[in-house]
Each structure stands twice: as C-alpha cells, then as structure tokens.
N, C-alpha and C positions, 0 to 999 in steps of 0.2 A: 475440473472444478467440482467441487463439493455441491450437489443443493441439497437447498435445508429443506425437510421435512416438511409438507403440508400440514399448517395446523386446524384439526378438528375445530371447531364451536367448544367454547368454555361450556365443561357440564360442572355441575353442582357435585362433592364426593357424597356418595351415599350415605347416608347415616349423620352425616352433618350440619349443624344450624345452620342456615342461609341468611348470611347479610347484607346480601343484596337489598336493595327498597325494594319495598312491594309496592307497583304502581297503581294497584285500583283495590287497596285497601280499603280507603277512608270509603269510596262510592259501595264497595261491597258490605261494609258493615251499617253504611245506611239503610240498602235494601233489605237485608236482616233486622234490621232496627223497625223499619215499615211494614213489613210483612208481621213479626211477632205482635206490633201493634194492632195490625187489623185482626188478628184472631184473637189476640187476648180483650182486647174491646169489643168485639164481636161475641163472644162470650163469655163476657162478665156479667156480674150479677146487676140487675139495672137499678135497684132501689137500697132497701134493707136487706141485711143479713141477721144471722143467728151467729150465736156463743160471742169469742173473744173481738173476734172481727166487728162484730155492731159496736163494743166498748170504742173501737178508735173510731168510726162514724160518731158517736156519741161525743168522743172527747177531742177530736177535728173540730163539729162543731160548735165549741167552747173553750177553743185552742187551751185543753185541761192539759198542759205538756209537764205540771211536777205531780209526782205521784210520791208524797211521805209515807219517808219508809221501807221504800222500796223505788227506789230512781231505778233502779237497776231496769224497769219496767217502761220510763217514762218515755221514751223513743220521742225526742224535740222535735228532731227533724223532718220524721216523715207524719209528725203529728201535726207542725206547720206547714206541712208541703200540704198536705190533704184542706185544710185552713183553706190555702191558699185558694187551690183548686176549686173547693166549696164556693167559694166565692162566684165563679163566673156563674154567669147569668142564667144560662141554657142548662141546667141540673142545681140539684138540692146538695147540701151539706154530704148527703150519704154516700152518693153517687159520687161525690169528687173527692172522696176517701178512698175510693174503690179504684179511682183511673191513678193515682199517687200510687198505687199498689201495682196497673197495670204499667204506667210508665219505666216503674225501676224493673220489675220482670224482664221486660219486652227490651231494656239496656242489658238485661242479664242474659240471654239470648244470643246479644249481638254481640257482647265482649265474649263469647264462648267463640262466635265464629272469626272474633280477630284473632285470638290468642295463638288456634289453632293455624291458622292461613300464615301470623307470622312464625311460628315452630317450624313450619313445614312449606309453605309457600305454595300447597295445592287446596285450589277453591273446593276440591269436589270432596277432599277429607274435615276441611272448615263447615262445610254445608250437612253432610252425616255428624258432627260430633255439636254444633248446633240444633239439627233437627229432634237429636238427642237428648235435650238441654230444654227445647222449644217444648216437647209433646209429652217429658217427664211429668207425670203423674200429680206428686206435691206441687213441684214449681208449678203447672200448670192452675191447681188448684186453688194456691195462695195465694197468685199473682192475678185473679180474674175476682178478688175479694179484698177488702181491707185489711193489710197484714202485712208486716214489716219485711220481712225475710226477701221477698223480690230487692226491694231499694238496697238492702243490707246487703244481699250477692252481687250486686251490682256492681258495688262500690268495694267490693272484694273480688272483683274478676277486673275491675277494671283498675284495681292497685295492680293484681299482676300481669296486666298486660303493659300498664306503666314498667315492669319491673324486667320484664322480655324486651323493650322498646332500649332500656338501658346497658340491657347486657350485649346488646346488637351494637349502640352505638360509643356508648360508654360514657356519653352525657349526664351530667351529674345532676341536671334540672330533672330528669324522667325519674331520677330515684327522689327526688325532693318532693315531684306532683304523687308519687307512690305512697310517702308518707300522710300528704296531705288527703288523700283518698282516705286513708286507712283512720286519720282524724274523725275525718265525717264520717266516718262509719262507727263511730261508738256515739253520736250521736242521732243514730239510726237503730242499734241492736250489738250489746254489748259483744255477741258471738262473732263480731267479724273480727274482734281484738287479738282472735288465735290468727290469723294470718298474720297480721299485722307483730304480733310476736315474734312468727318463722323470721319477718322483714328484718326485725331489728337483730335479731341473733346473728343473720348472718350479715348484717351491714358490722357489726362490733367485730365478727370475724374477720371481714375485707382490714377494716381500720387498725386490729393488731397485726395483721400478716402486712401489713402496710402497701394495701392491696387500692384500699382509699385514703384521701388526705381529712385528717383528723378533723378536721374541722365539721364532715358530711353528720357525724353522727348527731352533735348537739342543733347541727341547722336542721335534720331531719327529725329531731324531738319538738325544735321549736317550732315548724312545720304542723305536724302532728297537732300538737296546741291549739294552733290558729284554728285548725279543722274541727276540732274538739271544742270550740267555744262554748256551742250550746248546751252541750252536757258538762261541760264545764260549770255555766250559768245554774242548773239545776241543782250542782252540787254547792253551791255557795246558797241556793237554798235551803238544803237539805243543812247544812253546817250550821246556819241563821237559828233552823228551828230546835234541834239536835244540842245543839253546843259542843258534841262529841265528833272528832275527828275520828275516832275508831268506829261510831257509827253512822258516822258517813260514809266512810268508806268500805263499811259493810254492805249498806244500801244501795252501793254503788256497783258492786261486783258481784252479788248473793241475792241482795234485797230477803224475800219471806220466802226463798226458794234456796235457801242453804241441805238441805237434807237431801233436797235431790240432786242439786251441784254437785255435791263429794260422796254421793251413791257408789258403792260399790259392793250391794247385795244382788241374789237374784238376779247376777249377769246371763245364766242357760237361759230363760226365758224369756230374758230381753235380746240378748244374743239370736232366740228364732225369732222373734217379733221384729225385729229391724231386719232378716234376712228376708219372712213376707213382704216387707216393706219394698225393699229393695227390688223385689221383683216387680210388685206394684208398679213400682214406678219404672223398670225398663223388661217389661215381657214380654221379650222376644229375643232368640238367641245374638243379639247384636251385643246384648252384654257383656257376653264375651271377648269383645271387640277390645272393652276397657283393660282386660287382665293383660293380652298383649302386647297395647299401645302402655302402659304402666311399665313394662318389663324393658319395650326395646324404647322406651324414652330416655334409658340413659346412655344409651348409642346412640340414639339422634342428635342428642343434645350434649354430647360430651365436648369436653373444652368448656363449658359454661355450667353455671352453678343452678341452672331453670329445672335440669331434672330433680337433684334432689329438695328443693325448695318449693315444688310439685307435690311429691311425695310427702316431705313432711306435714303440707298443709292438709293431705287428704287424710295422712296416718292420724293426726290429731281431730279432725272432724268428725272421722267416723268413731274414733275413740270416746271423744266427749258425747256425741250425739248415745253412742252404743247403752253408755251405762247411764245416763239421764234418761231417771225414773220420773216420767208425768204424762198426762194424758196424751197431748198435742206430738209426743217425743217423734213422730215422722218430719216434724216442721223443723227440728233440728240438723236435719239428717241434707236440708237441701243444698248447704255449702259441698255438704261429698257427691253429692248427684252430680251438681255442674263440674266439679273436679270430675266425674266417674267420664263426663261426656265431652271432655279435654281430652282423655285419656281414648275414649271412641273415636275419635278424629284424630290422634295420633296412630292409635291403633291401623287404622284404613292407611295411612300415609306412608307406614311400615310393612305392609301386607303388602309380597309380591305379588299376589290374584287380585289382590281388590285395584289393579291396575288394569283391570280387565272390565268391559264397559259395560260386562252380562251381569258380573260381579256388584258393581256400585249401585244398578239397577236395583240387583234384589235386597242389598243392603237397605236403602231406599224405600222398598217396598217394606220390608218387614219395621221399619219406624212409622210410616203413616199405619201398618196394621194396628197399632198400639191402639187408635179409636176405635176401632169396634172392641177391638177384646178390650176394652173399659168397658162398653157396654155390656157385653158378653157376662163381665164379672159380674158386674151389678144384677143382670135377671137372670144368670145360677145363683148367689148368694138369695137373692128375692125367695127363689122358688124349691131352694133348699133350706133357704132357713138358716142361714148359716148366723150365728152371733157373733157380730162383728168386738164386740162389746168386754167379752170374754168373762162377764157374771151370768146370774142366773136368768136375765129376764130383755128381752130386744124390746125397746121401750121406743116412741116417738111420740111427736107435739103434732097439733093439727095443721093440717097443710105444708108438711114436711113429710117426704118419701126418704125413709131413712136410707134404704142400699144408693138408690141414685145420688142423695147427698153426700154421703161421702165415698162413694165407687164412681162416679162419675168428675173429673177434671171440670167437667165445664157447668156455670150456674147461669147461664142466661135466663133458665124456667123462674129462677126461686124470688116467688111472689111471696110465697107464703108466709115471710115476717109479717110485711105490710099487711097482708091482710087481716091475719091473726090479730097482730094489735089494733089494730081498727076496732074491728069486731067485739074486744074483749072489750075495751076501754069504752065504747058507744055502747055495752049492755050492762055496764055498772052501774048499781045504786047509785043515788048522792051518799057523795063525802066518803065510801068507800076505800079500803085500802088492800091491793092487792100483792102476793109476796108471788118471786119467780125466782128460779133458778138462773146460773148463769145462760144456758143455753137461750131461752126466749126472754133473759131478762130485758135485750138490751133494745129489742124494737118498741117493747113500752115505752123503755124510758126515752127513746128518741124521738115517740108521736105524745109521749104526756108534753115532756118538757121543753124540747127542742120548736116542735110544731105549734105545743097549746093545749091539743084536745087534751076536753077534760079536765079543767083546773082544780075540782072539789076532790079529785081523784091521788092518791098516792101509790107512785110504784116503789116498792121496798125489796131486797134481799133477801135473801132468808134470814139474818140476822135483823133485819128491821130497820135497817138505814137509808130511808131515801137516797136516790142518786143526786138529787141537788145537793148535797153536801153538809144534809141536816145531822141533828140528832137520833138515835134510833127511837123510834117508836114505842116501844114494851122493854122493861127490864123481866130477864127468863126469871128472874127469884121471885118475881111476885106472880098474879096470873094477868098474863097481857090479852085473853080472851074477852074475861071479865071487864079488865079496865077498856079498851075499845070499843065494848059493848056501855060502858055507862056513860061512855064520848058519844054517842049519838053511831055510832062506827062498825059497819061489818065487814068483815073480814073475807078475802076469796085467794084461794090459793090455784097456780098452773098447774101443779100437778098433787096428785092424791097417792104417791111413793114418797116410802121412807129415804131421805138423803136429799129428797126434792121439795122436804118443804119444812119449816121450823122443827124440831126435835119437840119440842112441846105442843105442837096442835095432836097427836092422836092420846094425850095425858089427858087434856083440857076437853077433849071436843072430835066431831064427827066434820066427817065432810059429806057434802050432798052436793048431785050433778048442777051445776050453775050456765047453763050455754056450753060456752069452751071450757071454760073452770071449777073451781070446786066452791061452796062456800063451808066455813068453819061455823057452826053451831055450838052451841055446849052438849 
C-alpha cells in the first residue's frame, strides 16, 4: 500500500500577497493609532502659532471655511473639524485647531502601519515602515500644528488601504468606501485628488477589460460626491458670487496659485532642495530601505494591481510636489514621505537579513536616532550660521528661535506667538494701527479679534486690510502716512525690512524702535 506523504504546515509562497485575514489588525492599528496620539499631543504646540498655521486657528474660530477666489484654499472640513474641537471646554479655539491636525497625523501613522501589516502580514515590518511615517520630519511637524496635510494623508492612506482591503477580498463595498474617502479628501486639500485619480484610472481600466461590472464606476463617482459635499457647498458659493463657471472652477483647482501649479522652471535647484528635504526628513541610512521595498513590491504583490497603483501615486507626488515653486514646497512633499515609509516596511518584509532579530534591532534603533540628529541639525545650522533661507539675510521675530522652529519636528516650547502679541497689543497707543507680515500676523489677529484685547486697536496686512473682513485702510496713490496721521492714528510696523512691511513706508517716512515694533513717522 501506498502512503501518502506527510503534509507540512501551509506556508505562504514567498513573494506573494497574503489573503489570509489578519487577526489582530484592527487591535494593532489601534495601538499605533494611541501611541502616535500620545507623542503628537505631547508635542504639539499648546497655544498659538506663527505664519499659515495661526490663519486656520484664526479661521476655525469663525468657522471662515469660503475663501473667494481662491476655494482652492478653503479646506471645509478640517476647518470644521477644528470648529468643532474648539468648542470643548478644556482648551481655546487655538488649541483645538492644532489637535484637528494631531488627530488626522496620528490616523496617518496608523493607516501606514495597516497598509503595510496587510501587504505583507509581518508586524515587525508594519512597525519600521510606521515608525518611518511617525518620526518623519514634515509629517511630524505639521501634524503637531494647525495644518491640513495630516487629515489630508490620512484620508489618502486610508483610501488605499480601503483599496488593499478590495483587492484581498474583491468586495465591491471596499472599493466604494475608497472612493468616498477620496471625496472627503478634497474637502480637506485639494492634493489628495492625485491619488484619487490613480483610483479612478484604473477602476475605468478594471470596467473596460470587464474586470468590474459597469455599474462600480458611476456608483464610485456618485460616492465621491457624497464625500465631496462640502467642497461642493463652497463651490456653489464661489459660482453665487463669480457668475462664472470658468472661474469657479479656476478657483477651484488653481485658486491665486496658478503660476506655481504649472511651474516648470528652475527644476536643478528645486530638484536639490527637495532632495535636502528628503533627507531631512528620513536621515538615517533606513532610507534605503524604500528604494528596495519600491523594486521588490512588484514581486510581492504580483497577481494584484497594489504595486503599480503604489507606484504611480508616489511617481506623481513626488513629481507635483518636485516642481511646485513656493515657500511651504516641503509640505507638499508629505504624501511621498508616507508612500517612501510604505515602501520602508515593505522593504524590511523582502530583506532576507532583516529576518534576523540583530537586524530589526538596528533598523529600529537608527529611526528613533532620527531625534537627536533633529536636534543635532538645529545647533550646527545655529552655530554655523547656516541660512536656511537661501537670501541674503537669517531674519527672526521676538521669541522665535529661528533653527529650533523650523529644524526641530516638535513645538511644545512655542509660547512665543502668545506672548509677542500680548505684549505688542498691551504697549500700543490708542486707536493705533499696526501692519505684520504673514509670519506673526496671525497671533495679533487671533488676541485683537478672537480674544478682544485691544478693541481701539487694528491689525492690518501689508496691504492695509484688517482681518475682520473690512476695507483697506490707505489707498498706495494718495499718502496713507499723512491721512492716518490727520485720523487721530499712528502707525507701527513688525518689522523694519523691505518685503516685511508696506512698499510705501521707507518713501513716506522712518521708522523708530517702538518695544517689539517699529513706529512709522514721517
């Protein structure tokens, strides 16, 4: 008699997706989900901020969600989430702008460590291509401030793991909840629409190769929609005031930032400057890790459409982010971060050595190294001087340490809005009006108008427009020195640089030390 062959334990073939259930996903992405919480509310910033970030503290607390002209800008959602948050009792307006920003991070985190756990089905490569994700540089910095781009990846990590979750099971509801993610996400920040692209290109591919039944694509538009309401709502604003359907929809995709959307000068220079960037944010040989896991992702995942629908979202993230010319251009760059740190946790899960327990170890170690060498950077750029700036002149506002603000991920320290405005607004004349830059404009105007102090007081722009939503102040063709001077009215600027304060105060007039500020004389 024949006996049959003893059969081994089912193993998994190497190199390919596992669809097996993963049974302690859901509790594993909680713990990641908790964990990022505590460190990003542990070092968040506790009060006000500076530059763009104080604008949505500002415009959270006057749920200001249309921005004419520029919708492109008005982020609804996370400007009502923050609203929202405001509201509770135990923190200010400011402060519950800032946790809106730690909340979506700290999801952005934890859908890095699903994504990867379901690709690959090992915790310990989900946990390196998370920690990845957790202790990046931007993401860390953003997400511990008011600023969209956490909630935005969020909901862009968490469309694709809806989209991993479909290609496993081949339920058509997972590719429905993908679309509807991808909805909400342009009501968050119009940049998570390129994933959301990749989605639809290749759901209309499935649906001609007749791969899906015809029906998925317009339920996954009408989907989309539903997601999309409140930017939706914005634009029916925008259409109200406008009349123009071409410039709506200008405002929509472009807003006042057309020139640098379709940039495609001075790519060498932006080219190295996103490559500092990139180190920035993963310095330490682990990023290597990503070019790897990038290469043998489509051997892991062959049979399934996840690798290149990976790939193209990262090829276009880094693309767009690459040649968008503007200041903030690293905050662009964080959709390919969390891609880079997908690609780190694949990487480990393909690495025959990183199977070795010395190996994950060290891997491990050299991501938590990532906090000191942030520090590290910060006081050699300090102490060399280095201008981060990349003009002639390293400039800073009072009680702002410029290398630690922005070399440094974590803002727990940064009192300095608050106090600044305090102080400037409590040593102003009556009736007074003082002009700031974007950088500290936006703590004035959140302790003039928000708080109160100072009602005789006006905080203005360079251009002269209160932030309550007045008139400007001075017209530049006549002299707005003069006329503010025969209103009973003196004038005090933040800062005494060109670019930092009306084009017409050094024509008109001098300035003289004032406390923190300058006053304009004639």
């Amino acid at each position: 008699m024949l006996q049959s062959k003893p059969q081994s334990p089912r193993q998994e073939p190497a190199g390919e997706i596992v669809s097996a259930p993963r049974p302690w996903s859901k509790s594993g992405w909680l713990v990641a989900l908790a964990a990022a919480l505590c460190l990003y509310t542990a070092t968040s910033a506790p009060d006000l901020v500076w530059h763009d970030a104080g604008d949505y503290q500002w415009r959270c607390a006057r749920l200001a969600i249309d921005q004419p002209g520029d919708a492109v800008r008005s982020h609804p959602l996370f400007v009502l989430a923050g609203h929202v948050l405001g509201r509770i009792e135990i923190w200010n307006y400011a402060r519950g702008a800032t946790m809106a920003s730690v909340i979506g991070t700290a999801l952005l985190a934890a859908n890095v460590w699903l994504i990867v756990y379901l690709l690959t089905g090992r915790a310990v490569a989900a946990s390196v291509g998370y920690l990845a994700c957790l202790l990046a540089h931007t993401i860390w910095q953003q997400g511990v401030q008011p600023q969209t781009y956490g909630c935005a990846n969020a909901l862009l990590t968490g469309m694709l793991a809806a989209v991993v979750v479909h290609c496993r099971c081949r339920r058509r509801r997972w590719l429905l909840l993908a679309f509807g993610l991808g909805g909400l996400g342009v009501s968050v920040h119009m940049l998570t629409q390129l994933g959301v692209g990749v989605l639809g290109a290749w759901t209309l591919v499935q649906v001609i190769r007749r791969r899906q039944s015809w029906w998925v694509l317009p339920a996954g538009v009408g989907v989309w929609l539903v997601g999309a309401g409140l930017f939706i709502y914005i634009l029916v604003l925008e259409y109200a005031r406008t009349g123009s359907l071409a410039a709506t929809l200008a405002s929509a995709v472009v807003g006042r930032w057309g020139p640098a959307v379709f940039n495609v000068a001075g790519l060498g220079s932006l080219a190295a400057r996103s490559g500092a960037m990139l180190v920035l944010n993963f310095p330490t040989p682990v990023l290597l890790l990503a070019v790897w896991g990038a290469w043998k992702s489509f051997r892991l995942l062959r049979g399934t459409p996840l690798a290149a629908i990976l790939a193209a979202c990262a090829a276009l993230y880094l693309l767009f982010a690459l040649r968008y010319r503007v200041p903030n251009q690293n905050f662009f760059f964080t959709p390919f971060y969390a891609l880079s740190a997908i690609y780190i946790g694949l990487g480990v899960a393909t690495w025959g050595l990183a199977r070795k327990r010395w190996v994950q170890a060290l891997i491990i170690v050299l991501l938590l190294a990532e906090i000191p060498t942030y520090w590290a950077m910060a006081e050699g750029a300090r102490k060399w001087q280095i201008n981060l700036r990349g003009d002639d002149k390293v400039s800073d506002i009072p009680y702002r340490d410029f290398y630690r603000y922005y070399l440094l991920p974590w803002q727990q320290t940064q009192t300095g809005p608050r106090r600044f405005a305090t102080e400037v607004l409590t040593s102003l004349p009556p009736n007074a009006v003082v002009v700031a830059p974007s950088t500290s404009l936006w703590p004035l105007v959140c302790v003039r108008y928000v708080e109160g102090l100072r009602s005789d007081v006006d905080v203005v722009n360079l251009s002269g427009c209160p932030a309550a939503e007045g008139e400007s102040l001075w017209d530049e063709a006549s002299n707005p020195l003069e006329h503010l001077r025969q209103g009973g009215r003196r004038l005090f600027v933040v800062s005494d640089e060109r670019g930092y304060m009306p084009r017409w105060v050094p024509k008109l007039g001098r300035t003289v030390p004032y406390g923190l500020v300058y006053e304009v004389i004639p």
